[in-house]
DSSP file (Angstrom, degrees, kcal/mol; ACC not computed):
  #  RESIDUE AA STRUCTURE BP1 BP2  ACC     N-H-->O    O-->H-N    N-H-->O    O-->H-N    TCO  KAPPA ALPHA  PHI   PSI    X-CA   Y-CA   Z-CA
    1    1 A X              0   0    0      0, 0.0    31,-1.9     0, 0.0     2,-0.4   0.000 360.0 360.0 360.0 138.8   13.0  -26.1   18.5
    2    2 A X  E     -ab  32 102A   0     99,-2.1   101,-2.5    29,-0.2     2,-0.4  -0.922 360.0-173.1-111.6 113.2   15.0  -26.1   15.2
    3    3 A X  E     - b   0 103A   0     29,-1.6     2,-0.3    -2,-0.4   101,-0.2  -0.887   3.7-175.9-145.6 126.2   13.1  -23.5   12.3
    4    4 A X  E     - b   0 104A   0     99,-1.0   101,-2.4    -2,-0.4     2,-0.9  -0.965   8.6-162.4-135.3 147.5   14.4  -23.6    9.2
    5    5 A X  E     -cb  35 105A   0     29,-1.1    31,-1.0    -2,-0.3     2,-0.3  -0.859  14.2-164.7-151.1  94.3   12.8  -21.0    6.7
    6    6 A X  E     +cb  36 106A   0     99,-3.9   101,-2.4    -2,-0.9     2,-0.4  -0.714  13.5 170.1 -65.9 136.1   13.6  -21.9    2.7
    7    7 A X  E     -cb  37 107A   0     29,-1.3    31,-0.8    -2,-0.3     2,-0.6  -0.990  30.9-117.2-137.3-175.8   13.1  -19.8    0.4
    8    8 A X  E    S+c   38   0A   0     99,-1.3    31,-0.2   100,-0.8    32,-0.2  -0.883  73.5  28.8-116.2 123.9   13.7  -19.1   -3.4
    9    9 A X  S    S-     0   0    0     29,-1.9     2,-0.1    -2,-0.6    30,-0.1   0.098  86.6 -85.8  90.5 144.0   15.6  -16.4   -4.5
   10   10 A X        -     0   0    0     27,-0.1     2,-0.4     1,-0.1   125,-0.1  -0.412  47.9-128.1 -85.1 142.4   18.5  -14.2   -3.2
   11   11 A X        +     0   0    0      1,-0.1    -1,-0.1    -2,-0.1    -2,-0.0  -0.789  35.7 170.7 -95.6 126.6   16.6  -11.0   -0.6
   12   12 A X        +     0   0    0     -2,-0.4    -1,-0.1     4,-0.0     2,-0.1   0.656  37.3  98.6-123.4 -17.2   18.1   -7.7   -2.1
   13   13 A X    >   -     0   0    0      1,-0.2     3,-0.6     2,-0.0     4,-0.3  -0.602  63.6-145.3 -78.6 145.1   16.2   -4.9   -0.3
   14   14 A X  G >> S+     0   0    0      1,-0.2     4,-2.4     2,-0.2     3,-0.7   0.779  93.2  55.0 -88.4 -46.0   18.0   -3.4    2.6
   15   15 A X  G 34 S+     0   0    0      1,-0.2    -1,-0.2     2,-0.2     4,-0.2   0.175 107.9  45.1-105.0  45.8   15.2   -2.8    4.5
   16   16 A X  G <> S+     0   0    0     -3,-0.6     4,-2.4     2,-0.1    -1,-0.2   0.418 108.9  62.7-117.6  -2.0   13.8   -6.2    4.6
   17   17 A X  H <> S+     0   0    0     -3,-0.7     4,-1.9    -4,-0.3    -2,-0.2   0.785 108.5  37.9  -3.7 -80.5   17.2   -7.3    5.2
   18   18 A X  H >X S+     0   0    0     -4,-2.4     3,-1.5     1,-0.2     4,-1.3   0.986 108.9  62.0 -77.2 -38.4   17.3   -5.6    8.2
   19   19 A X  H >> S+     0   0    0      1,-0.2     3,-1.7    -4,-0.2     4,-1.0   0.926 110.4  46.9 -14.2 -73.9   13.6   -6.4    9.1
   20   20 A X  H 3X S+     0   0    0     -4,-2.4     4,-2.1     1,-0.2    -1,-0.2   0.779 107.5  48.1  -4.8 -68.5   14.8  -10.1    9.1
   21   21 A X  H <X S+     0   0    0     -4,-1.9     4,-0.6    -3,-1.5    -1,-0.2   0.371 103.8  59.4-106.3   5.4   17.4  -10.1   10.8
   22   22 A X  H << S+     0   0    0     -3,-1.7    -1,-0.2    -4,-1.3    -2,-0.2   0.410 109.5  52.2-117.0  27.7   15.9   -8.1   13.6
   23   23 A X  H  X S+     0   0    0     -4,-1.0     4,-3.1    -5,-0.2     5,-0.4   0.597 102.1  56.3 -50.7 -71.5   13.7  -10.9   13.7
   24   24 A X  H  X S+     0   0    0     -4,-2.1     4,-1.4    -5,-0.4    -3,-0.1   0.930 105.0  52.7 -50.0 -37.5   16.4  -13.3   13.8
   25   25 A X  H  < S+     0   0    0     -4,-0.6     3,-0.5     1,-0.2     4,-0.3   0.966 104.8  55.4 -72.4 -55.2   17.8  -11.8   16.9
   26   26 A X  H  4 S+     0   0    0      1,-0.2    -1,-0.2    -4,-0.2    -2,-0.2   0.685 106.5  52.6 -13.0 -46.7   14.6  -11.9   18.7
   27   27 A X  H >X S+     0   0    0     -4,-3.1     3,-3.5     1,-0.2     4,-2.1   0.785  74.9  96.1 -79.0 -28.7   14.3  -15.4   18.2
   28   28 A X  T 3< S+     0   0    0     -4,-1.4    -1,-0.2    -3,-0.5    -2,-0.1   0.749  85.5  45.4 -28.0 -72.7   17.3  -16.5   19.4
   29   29 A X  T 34 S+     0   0    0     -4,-0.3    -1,-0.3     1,-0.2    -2,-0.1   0.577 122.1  43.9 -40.5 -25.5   16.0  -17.4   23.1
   30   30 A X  T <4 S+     0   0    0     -3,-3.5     2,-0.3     1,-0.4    -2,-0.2   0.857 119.5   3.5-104.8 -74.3   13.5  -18.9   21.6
   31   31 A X     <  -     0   0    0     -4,-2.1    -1,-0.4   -28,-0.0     2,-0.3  -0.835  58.9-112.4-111.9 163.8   14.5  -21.0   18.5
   32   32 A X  B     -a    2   0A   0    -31,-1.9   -29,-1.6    -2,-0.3     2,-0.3  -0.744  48.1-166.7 -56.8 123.9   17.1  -22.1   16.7
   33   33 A X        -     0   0    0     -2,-0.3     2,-0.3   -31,-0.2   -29,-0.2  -0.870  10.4-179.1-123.7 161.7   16.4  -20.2   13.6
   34   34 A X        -     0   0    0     -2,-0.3   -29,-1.1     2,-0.1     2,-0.2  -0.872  14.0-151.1-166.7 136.9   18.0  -20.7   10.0
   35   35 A X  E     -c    5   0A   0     -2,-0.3     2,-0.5   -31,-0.2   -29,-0.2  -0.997  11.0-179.5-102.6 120.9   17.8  -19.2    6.7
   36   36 A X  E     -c    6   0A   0    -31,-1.0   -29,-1.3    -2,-0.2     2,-0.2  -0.856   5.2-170.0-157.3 111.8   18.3  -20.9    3.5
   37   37 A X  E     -c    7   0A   0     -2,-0.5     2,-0.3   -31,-0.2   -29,-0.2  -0.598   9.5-168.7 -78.5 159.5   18.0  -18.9   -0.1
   38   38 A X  E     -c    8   0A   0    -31,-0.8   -29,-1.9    -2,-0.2    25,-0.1  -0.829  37.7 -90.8-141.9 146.1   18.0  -21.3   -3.4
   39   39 A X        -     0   0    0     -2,-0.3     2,-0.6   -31,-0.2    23,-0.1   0.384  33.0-122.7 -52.4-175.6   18.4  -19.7   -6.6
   40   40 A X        -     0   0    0    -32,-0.2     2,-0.2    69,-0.0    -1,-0.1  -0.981  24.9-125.3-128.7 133.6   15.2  -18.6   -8.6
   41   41 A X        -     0   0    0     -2,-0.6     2,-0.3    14,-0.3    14,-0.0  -0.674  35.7-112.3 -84.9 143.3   15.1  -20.3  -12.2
   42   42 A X        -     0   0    0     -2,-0.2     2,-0.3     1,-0.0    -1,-0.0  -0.697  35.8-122.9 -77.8 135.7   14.8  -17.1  -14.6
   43   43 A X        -     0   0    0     -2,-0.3     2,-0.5     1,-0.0     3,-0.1  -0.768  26.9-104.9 -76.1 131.2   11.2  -17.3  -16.2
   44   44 A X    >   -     0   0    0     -2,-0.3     3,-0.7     1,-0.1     2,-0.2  -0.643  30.8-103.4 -27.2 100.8   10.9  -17.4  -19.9
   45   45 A X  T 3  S+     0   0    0     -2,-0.5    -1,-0.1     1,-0.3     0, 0.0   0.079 108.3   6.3  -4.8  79.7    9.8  -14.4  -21.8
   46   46 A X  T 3  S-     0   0    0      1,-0.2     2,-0.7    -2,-0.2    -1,-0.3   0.818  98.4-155.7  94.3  36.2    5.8  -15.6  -22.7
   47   47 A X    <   -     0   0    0     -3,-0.7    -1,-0.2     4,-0.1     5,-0.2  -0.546  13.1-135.7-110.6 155.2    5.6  -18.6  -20.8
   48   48 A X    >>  -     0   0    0     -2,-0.7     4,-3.8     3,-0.1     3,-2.5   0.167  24.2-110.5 -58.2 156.1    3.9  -21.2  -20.8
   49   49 A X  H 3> S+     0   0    0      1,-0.3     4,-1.4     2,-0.3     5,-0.2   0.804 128.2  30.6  -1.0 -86.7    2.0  -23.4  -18.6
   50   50 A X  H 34 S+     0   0    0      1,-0.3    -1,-0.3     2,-0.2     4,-0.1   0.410 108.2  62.3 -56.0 -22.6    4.3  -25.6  -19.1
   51   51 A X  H X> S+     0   0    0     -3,-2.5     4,-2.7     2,-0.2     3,-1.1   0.883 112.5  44.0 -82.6 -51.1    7.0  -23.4  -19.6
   52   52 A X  H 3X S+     0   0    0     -4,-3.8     4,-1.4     1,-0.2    -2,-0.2   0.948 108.3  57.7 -58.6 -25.4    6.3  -22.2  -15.5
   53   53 A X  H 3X S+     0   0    0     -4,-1.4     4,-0.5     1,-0.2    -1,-0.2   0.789 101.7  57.7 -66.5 -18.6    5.9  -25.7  -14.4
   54   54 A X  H X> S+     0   0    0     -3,-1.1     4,-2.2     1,-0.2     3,-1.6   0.968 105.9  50.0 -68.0 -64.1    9.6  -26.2  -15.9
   55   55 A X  H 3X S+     0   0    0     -4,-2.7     4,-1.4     1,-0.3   -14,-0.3   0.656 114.3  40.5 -79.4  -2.3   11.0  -23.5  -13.6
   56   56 A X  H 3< S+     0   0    0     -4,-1.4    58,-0.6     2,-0.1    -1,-0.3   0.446 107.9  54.1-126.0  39.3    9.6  -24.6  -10.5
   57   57 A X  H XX S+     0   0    0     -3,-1.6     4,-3.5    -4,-0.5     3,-2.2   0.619 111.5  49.5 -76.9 -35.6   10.0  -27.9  -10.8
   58   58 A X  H 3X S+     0   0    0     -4,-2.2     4,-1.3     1,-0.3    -2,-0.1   0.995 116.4  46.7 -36.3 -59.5   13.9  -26.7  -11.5
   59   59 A X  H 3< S+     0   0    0     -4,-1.4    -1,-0.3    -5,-0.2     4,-0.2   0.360  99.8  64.4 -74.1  14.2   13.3  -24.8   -8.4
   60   60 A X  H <> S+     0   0    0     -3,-2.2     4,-3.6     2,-0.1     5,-0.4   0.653 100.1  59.4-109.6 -70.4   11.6  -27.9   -6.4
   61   61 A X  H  < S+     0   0    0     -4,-3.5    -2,-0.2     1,-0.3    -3,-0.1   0.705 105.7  44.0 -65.0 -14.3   15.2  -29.6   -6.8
   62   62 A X  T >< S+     0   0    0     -4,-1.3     3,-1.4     2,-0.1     4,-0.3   0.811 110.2  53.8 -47.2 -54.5   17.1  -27.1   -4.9
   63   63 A X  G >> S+     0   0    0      1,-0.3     4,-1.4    -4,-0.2     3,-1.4   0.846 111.5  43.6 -78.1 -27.6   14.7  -26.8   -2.5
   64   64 A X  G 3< S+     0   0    0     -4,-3.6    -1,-0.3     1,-0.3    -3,-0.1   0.492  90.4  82.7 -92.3  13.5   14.8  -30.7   -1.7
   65   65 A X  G <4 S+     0   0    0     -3,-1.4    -1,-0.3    -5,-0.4    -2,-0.2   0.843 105.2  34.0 -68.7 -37.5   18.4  -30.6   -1.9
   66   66 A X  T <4 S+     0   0    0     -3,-1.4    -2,-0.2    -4,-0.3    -1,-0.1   0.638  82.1 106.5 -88.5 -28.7   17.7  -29.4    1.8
   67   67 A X     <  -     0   0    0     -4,-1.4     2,-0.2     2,-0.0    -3,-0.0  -0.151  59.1-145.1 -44.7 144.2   14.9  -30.9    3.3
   68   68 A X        -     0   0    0      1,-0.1     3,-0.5     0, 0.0    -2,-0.1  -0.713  22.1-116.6-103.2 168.4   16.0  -33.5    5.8
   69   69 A X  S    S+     0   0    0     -2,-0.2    -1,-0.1     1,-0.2    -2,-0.0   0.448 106.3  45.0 -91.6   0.4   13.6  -36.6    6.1
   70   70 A X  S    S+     0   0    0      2,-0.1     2,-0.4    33,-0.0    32,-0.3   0.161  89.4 103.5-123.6  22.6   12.4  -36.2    9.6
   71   71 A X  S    S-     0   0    0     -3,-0.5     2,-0.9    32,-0.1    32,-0.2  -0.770  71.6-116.7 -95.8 160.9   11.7  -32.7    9.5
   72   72 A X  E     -d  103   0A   0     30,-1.8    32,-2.4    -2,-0.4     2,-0.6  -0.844  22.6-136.1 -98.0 132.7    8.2  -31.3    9.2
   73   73 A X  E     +d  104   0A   0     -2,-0.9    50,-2.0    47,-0.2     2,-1.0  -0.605  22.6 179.6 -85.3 112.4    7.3  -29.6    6.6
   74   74 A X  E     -de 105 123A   0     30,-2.2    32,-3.0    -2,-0.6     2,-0.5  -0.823  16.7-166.5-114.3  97.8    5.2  -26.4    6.7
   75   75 A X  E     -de 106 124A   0     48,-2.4    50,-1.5    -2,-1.0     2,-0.7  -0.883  19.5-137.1 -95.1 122.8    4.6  -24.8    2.7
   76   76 A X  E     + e   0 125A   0     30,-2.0    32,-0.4    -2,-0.5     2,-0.4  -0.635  43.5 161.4 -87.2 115.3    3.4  -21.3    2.6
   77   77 A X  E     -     0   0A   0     48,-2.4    35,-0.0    -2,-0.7     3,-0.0  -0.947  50.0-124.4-150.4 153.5    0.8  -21.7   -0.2
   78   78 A X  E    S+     0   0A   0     -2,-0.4    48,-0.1     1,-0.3    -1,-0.1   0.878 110.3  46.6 -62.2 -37.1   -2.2  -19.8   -1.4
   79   79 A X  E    S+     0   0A   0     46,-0.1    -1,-0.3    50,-0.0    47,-0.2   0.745  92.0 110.8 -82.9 -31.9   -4.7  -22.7   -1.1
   80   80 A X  E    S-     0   0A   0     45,-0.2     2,-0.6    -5,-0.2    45,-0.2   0.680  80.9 -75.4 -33.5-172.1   -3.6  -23.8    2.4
   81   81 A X  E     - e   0 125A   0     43,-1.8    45,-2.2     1,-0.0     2,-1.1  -0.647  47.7-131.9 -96.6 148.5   -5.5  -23.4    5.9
   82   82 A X  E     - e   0 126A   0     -2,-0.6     2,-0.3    43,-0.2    45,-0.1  -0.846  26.7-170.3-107.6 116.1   -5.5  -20.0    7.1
   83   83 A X        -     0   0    0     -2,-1.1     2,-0.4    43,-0.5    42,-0.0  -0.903  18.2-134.2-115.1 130.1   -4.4  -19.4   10.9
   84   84 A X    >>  -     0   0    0     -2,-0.3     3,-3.3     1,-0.1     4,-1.3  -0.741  45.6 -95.4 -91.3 161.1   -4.5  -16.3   13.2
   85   85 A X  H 3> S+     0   0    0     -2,-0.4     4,-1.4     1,-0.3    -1,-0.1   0.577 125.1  49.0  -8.1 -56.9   -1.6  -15.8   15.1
   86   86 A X  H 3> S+     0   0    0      2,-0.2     4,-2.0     1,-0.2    -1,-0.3   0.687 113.2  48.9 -82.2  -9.6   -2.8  -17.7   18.3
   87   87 A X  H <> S+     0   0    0     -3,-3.3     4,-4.2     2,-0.2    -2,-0.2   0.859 110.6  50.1 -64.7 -45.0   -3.9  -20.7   16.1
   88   88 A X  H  < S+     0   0    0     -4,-1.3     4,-0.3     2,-0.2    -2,-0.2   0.865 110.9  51.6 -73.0 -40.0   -0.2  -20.4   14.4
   89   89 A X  H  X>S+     0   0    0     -4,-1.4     4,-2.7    -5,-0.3     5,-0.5   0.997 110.2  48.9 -49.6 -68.2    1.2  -20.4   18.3
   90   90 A X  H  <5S+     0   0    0     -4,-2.0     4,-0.4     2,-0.2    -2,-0.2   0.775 107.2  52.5 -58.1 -30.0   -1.0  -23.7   19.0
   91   91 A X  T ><5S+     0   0    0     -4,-4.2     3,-3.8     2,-0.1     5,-0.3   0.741 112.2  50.3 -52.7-114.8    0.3  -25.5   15.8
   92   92 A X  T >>5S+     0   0    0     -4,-0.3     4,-1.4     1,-0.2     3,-1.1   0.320 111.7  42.9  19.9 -80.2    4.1  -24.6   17.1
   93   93 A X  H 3X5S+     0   0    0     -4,-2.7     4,-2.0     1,-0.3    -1,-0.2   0.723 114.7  55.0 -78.7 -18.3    3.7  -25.8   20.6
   94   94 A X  H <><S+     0   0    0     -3,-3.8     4,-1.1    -5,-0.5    -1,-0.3   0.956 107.8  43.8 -40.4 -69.0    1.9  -28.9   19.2
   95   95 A X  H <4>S+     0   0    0     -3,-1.1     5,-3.2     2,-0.2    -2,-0.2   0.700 113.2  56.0 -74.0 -24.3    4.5  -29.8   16.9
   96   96 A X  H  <5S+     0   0    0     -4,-1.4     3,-0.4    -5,-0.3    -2,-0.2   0.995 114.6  37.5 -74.1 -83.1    6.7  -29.0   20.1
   97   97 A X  H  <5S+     0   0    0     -4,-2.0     2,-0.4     1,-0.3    -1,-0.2   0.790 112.7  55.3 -15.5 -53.4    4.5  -31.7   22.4
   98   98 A X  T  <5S-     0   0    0     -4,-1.1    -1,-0.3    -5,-0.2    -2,-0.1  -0.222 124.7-111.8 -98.5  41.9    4.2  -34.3   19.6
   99   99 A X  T   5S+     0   0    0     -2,-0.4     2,-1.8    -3,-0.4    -3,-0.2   0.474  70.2 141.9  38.4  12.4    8.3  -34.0   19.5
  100  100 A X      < +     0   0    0     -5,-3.2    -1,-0.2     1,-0.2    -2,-0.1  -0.453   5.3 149.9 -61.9  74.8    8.6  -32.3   16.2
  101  101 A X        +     0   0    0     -2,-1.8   -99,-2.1    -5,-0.1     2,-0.9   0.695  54.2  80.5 -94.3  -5.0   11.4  -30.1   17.0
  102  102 A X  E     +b    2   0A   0    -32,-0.3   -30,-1.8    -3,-0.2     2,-0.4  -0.834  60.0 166.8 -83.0 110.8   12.5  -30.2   13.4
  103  103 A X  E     -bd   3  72A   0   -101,-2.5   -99,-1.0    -2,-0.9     2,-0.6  -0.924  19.7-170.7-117.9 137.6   10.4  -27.7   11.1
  104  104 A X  E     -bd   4  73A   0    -32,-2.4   -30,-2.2    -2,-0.4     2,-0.5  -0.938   4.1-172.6-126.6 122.9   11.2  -26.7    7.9
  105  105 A X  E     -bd   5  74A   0   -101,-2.4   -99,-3.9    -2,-0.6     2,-0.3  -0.947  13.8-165.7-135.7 131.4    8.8  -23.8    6.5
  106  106 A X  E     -bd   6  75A   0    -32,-3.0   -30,-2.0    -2,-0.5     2,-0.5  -0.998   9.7-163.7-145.6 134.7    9.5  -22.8    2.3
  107  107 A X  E     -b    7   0A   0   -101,-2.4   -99,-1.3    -2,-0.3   -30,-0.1  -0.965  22.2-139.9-103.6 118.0    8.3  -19.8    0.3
  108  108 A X        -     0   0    0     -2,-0.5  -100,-0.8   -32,-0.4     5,-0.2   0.453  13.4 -91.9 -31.6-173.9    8.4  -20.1   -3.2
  109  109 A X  B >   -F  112   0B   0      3,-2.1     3,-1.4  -102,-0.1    -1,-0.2  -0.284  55.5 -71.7 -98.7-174.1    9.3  -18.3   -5.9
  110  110 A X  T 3  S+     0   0    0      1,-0.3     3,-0.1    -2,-0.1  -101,-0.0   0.312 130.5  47.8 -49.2  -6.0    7.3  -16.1   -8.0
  111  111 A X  T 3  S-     0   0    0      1,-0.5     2,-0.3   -56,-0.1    -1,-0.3   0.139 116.8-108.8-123.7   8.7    5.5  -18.7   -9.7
  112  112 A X  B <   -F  109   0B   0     -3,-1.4    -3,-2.1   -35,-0.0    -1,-0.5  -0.696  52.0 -50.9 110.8-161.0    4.5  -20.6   -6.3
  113  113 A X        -     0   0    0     -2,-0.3     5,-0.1    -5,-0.2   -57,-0.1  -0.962  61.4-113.8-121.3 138.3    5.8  -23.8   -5.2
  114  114 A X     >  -     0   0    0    -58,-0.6     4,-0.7    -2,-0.4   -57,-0.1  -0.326  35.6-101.1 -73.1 153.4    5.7  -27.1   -7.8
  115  115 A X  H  > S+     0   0    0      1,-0.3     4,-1.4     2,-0.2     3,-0.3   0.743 112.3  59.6 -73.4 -14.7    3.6  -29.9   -7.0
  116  116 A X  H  > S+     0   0    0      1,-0.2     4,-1.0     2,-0.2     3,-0.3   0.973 101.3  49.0 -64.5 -61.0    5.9  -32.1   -5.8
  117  117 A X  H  4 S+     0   0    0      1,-0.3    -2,-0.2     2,-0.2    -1,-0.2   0.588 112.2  51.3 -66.5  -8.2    7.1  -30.2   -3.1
  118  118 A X  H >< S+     0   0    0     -4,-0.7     3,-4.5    -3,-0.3    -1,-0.3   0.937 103.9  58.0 -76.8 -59.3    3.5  -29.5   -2.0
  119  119 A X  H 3< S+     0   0    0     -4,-1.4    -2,-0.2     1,-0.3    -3,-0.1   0.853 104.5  60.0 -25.7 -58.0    2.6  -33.4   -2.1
  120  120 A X  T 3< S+     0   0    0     -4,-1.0    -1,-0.3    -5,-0.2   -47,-0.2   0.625  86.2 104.3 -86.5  12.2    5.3  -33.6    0.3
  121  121 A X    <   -     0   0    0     -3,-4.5   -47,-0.2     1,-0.2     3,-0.1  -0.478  53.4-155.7-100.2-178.9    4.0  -31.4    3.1
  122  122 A X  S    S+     0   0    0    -49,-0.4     2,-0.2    -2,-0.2    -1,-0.2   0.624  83.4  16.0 -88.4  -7.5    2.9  -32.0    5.9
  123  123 A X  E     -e   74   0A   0    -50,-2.0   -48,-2.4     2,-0.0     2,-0.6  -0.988  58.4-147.6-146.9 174.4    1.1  -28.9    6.3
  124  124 A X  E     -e   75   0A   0     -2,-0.2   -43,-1.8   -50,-0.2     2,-0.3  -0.979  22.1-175.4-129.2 123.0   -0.1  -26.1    3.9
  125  125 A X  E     -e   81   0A   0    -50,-1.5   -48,-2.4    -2,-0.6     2,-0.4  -0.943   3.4-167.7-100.7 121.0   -0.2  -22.6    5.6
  126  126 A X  E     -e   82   0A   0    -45,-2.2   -43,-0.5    -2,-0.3   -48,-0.1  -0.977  17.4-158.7-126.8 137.7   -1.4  -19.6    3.8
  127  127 A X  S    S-     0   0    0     -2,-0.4     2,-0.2     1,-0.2    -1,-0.1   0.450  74.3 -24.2 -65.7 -23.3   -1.0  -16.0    5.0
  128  128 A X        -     0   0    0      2,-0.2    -1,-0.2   -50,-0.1     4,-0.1  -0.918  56.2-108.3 162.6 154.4   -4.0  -14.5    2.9
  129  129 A X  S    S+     0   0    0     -2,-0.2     2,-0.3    -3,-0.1   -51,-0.1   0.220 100.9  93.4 -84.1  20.6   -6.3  -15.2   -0.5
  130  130 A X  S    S-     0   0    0    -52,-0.0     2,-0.6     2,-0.0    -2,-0.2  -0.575  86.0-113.9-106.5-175.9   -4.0  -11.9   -1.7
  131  131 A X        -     0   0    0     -2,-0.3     2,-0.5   -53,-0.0    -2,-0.1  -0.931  32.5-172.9 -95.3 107.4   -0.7  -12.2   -3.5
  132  132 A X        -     0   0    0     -2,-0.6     5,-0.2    -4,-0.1    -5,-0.0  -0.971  35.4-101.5-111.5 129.9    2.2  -11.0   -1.7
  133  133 A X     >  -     0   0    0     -2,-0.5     4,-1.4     1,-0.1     3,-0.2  -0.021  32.6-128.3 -29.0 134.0    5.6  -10.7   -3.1
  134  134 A X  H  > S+     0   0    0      1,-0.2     4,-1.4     2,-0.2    -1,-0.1   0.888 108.2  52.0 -72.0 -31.3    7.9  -13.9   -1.8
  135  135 A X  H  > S+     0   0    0      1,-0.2     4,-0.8     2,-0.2    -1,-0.2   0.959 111.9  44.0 -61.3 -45.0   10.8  -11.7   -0.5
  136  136 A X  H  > S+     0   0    0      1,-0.2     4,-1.1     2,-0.2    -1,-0.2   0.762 104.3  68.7 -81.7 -16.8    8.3   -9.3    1.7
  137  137 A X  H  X S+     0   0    0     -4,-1.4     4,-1.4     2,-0.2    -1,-0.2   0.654  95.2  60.9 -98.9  -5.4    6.5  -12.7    2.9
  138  138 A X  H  X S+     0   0    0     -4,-1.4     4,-1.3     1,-0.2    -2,-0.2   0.972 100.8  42.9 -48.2 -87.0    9.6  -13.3    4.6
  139  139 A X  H  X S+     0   0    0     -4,-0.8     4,-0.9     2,-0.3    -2,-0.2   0.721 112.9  58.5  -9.4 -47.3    9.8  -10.8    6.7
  140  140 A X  H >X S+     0   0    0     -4,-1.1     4,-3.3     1,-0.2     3,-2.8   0.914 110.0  47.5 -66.0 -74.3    5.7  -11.4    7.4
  141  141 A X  H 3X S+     0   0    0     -4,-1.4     4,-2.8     1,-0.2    -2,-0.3   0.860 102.7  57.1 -60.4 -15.6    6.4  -14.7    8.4
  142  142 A X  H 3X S+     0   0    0     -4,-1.3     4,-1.3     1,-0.2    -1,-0.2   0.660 108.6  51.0 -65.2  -9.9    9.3  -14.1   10.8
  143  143 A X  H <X S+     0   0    0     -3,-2.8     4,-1.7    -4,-0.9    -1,-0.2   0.753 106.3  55.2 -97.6 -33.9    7.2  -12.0   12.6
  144  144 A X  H  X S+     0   0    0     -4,-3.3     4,-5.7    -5,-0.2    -2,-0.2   0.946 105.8  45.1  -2.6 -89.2    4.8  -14.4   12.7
  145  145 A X  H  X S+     0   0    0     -4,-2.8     4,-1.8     1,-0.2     5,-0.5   0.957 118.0  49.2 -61.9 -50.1    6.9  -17.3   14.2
  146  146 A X  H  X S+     0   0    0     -4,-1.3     4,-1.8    -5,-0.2    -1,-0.2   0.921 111.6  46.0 -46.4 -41.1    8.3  -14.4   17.0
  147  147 A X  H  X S+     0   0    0     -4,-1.7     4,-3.1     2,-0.2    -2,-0.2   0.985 117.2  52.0 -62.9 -56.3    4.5  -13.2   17.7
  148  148 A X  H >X S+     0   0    0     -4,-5.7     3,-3.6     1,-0.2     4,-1.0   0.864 111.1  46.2 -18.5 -99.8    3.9  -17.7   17.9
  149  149 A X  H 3X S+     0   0    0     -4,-1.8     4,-1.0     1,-0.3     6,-0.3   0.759 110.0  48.4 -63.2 -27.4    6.6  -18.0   20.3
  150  150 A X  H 3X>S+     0   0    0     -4,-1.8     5,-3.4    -5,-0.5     4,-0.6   0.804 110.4  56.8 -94.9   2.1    5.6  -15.1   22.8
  151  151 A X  H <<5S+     0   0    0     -3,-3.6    -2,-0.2    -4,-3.1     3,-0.2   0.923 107.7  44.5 -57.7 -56.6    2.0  -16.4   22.8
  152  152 A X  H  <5S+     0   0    0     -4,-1.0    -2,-0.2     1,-0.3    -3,-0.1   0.567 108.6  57.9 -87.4  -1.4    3.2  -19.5   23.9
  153  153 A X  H  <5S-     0   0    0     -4,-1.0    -1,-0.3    -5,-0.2    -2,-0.2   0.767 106.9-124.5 -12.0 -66.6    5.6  -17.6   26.6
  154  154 A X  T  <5 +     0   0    0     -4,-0.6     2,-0.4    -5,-0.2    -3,-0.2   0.606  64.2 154.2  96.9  51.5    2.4  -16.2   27.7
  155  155 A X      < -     0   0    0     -5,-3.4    -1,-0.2    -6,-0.3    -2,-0.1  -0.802  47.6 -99.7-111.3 164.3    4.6  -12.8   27.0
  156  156 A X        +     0   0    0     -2,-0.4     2,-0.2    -3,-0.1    -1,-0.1  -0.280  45.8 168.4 -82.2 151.0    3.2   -9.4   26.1
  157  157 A X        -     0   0    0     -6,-0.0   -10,-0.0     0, 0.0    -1,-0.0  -0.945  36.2 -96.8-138.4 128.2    3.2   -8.7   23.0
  158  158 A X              0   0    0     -2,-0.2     0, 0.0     1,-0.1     0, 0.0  -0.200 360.0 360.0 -70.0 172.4    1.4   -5.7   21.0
  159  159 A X              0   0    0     -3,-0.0    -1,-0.1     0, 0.0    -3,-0.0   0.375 360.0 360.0 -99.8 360.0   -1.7   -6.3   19.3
């Protein structure tokens, strides 16, 4: 399986950094893993509605600079279906079955993800009704997709 994990905005904390990437190393046996920043459009000073819809559409045309057209697309979004862990396993091995091996999973920015790039996925995942910073919800989800793939291992994991 081929896991691709967009996001927006450059990761600057050291110790999510290393979190990551001792993720990434984990996964390795497991998936083919890739991380992809795109820049973050600077927000206006007092803006509008319109003014946010501006920056992520901005930030929409980065992100589909990468999308491929036969991957599936997994957007981490507030309104989405809410999965526990082994649910988030059984999606995986699903997509696995049904020959999806391509996935492409994108975290917004600080103002969310613009509606086009929701329109196009194919599924909408959310993590919680809270707000979490987009940099730490890296790190959440890479631990995720590792906890995923040693469910469907049938390997111990803690709880």
């Amino acid at each position: 399986m081929n896991i691709k994990v967009l996001t927006v905005g450059k990761l600057k904390e050291k110790y999510l950094k290393d979190g990551i990437n001792e993720y990434l190393k984990r996964l390795q046996s497991y998936a083919k893993m890739e991380i992809i920043e795109v820049a973050d459009e600077k927000e206006p000073a007092n803006a509008s509605p319109a003014d946010e819809e501006t920056v992520r559409e901005k930030e929409a045309e980065r992100i589909l600079k990468y999308l491929k057209p036969d991957t599936y697309l997994i957007v981490l979004a507030i309104d989405g279906l809410q999965l526990s862990s082994g649910e988030l396993a059984q999606k995986l091995e699903g997509l696995a079955l049904a020959g999806k091996s391509d996935i492409t999973m994108v975290i917004g920015g600080s103002l969310g993800l613009s509606r086009s790039i929701l329109h196009k996925a194919d599924f909408k995942l959310s993590f919680s009704k809270m707000t979490f910073p987009h940099q730490l919800m890296r790190l959440i989800l890479m631990e995720q997709i590792y906890r995923a793939f040693k469910i469907i291992k049938g390997e111990p994991y803690h709880k």
